[in-house]
C-alpha positions as CSV (number, residue, x, y, z in Angstrom):
1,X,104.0,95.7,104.1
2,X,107.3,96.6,102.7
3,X,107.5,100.0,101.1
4,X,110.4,101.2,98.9
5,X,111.3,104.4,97.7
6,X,114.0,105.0,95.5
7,X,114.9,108.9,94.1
8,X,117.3,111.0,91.7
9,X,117.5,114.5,91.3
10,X,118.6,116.1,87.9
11,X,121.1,118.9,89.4
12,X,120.2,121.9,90.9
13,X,116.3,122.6,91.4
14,X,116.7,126.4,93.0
15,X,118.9,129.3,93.2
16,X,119.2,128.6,96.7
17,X,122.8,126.6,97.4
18,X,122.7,123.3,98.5
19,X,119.2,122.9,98.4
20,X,120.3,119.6,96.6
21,X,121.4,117.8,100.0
22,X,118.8,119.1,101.7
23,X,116.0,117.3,99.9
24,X,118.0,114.6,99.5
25,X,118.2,114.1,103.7
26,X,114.9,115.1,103.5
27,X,114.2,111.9,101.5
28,X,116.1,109.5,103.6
29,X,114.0,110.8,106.6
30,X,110.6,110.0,104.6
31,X,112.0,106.4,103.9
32,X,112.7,105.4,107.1
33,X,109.5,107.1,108.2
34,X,107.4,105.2,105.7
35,X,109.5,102.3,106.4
36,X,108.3,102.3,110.3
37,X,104.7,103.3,109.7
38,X,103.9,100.7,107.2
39,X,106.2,97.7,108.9
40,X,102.8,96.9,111.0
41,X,100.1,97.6,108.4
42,X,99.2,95.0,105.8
43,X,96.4,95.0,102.6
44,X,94.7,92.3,101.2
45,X,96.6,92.0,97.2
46,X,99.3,94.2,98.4
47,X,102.6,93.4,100.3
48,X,105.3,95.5,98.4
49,X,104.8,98.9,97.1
50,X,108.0,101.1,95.1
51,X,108.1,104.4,94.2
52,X,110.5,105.5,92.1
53,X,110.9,109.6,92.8
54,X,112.4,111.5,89.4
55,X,112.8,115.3,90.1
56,X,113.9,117.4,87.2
57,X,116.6,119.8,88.0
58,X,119.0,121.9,85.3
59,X,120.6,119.0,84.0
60,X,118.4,116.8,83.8
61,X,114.2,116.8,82.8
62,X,112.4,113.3,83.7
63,X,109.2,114.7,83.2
64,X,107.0,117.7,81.6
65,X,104.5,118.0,84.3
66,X,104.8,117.0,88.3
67,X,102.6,114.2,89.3
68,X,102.3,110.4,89.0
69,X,103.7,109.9,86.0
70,X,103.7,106.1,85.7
71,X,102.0,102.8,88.0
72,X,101.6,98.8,87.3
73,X,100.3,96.4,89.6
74,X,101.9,92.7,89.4
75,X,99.4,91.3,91.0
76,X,101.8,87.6,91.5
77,X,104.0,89.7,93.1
78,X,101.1,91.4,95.1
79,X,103.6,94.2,93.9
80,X,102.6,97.6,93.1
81,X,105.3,100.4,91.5
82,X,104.8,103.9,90.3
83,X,106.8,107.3,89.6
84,X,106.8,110.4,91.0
85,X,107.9,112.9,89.1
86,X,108.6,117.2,89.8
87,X,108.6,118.8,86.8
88,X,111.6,122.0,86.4
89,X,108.9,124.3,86.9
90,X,107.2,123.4,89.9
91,X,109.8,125.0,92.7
92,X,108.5,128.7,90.8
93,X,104.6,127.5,91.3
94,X,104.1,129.0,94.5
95,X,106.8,131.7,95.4
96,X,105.6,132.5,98.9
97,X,106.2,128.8,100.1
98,X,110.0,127.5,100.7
99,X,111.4,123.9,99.2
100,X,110.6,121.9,101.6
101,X,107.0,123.0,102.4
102,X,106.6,122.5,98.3
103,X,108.1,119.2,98.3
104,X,106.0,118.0,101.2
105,X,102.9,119.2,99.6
106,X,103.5,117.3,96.6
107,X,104.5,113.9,98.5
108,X,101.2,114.5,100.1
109,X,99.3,115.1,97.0
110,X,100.8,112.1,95.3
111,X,100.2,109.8,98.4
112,X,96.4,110.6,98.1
113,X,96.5,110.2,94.5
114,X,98.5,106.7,94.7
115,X,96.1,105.6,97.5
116,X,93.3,105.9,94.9
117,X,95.3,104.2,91.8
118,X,96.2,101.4,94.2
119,X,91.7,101.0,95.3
120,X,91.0,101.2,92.0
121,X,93.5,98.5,90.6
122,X,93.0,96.4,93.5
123,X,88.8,96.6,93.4
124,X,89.5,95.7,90.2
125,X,91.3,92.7,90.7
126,X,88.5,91.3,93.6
127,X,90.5,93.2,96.7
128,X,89.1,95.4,98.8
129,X,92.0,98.2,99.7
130,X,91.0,100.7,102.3
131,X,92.6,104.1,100.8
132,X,91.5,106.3,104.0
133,X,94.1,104.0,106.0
134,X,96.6,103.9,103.4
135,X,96.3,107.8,103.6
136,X,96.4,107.9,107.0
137,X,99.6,105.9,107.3
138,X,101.5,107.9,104.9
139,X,100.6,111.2,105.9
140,X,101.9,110.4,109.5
141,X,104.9,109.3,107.9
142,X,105.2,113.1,106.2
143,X,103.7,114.9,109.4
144,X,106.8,113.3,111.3
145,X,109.8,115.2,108.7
């Protein structure tokens, strides 16, 4: 299965200089990490899945609260697309924690919650979609940044 992820970031998220480039490696390692994992793995309905990642900095606000923000299933396509979406404020929610643990937590928190979109659109559609492994694969692909 071929997975996509595609991100912008809306300036600067924290005080902190050059935080900036350091999510934005961080990013190209979780590509090519979900890229390997799911290379091997295939679901029944689903061959492509894209993700666009908007994260709201100072200049720029895609979105007043962090989560998934947006999904579709094309189910010709066997396609399924969402957004992910950090909200200004979230780098404040939890002050003991640094960027990169917070951004990790909410990649995982969105993977569950895209695992279960993706089951219930597909179960919907007359395909059975086993979220535990799609879980599984993804949060390898996190473990290993």
């Amino acid at each position: 299965m071929e997975i996509i992820v595609s991100s912008v970031i809306g300036g600067q998220l924290v005080p902190e200089v050059g935080m900036e480039k350091k999510l934005h490696q961080i990013i190209i390692e979780m590509r090519k990490s979900l890229k390997k994992q799911f290379v091997n793995n295939s679901f029944e309905g689903l061959s492509k899945i894209k993700i666009n990642l908007y994260i709201s900095g100072d200049l720029s606000e895609y979105c007043s609260k962090s989560g998934i923000t947006k999904y579709r299933y094309f189910q010709k396509k066997n396609e399924f697309i969402s957004e992910f979406c950090i909200d200004r404020y979230y780098w404040n929610s939890e002050p003991m924690l640094d960027t990169k643990k917070k951004f990790l937590l909410f990649l995982e928190s969105s993977f569950i919650n895209l695992g279960i979109l993706i089951k219930e659109k597909l179960k919907s559609k007359g395909y059975n979609f086993d979220s535990e492994m799609f879980k599984e694969i993804a949060l390898k692909s996190l473990i290993a940044l």
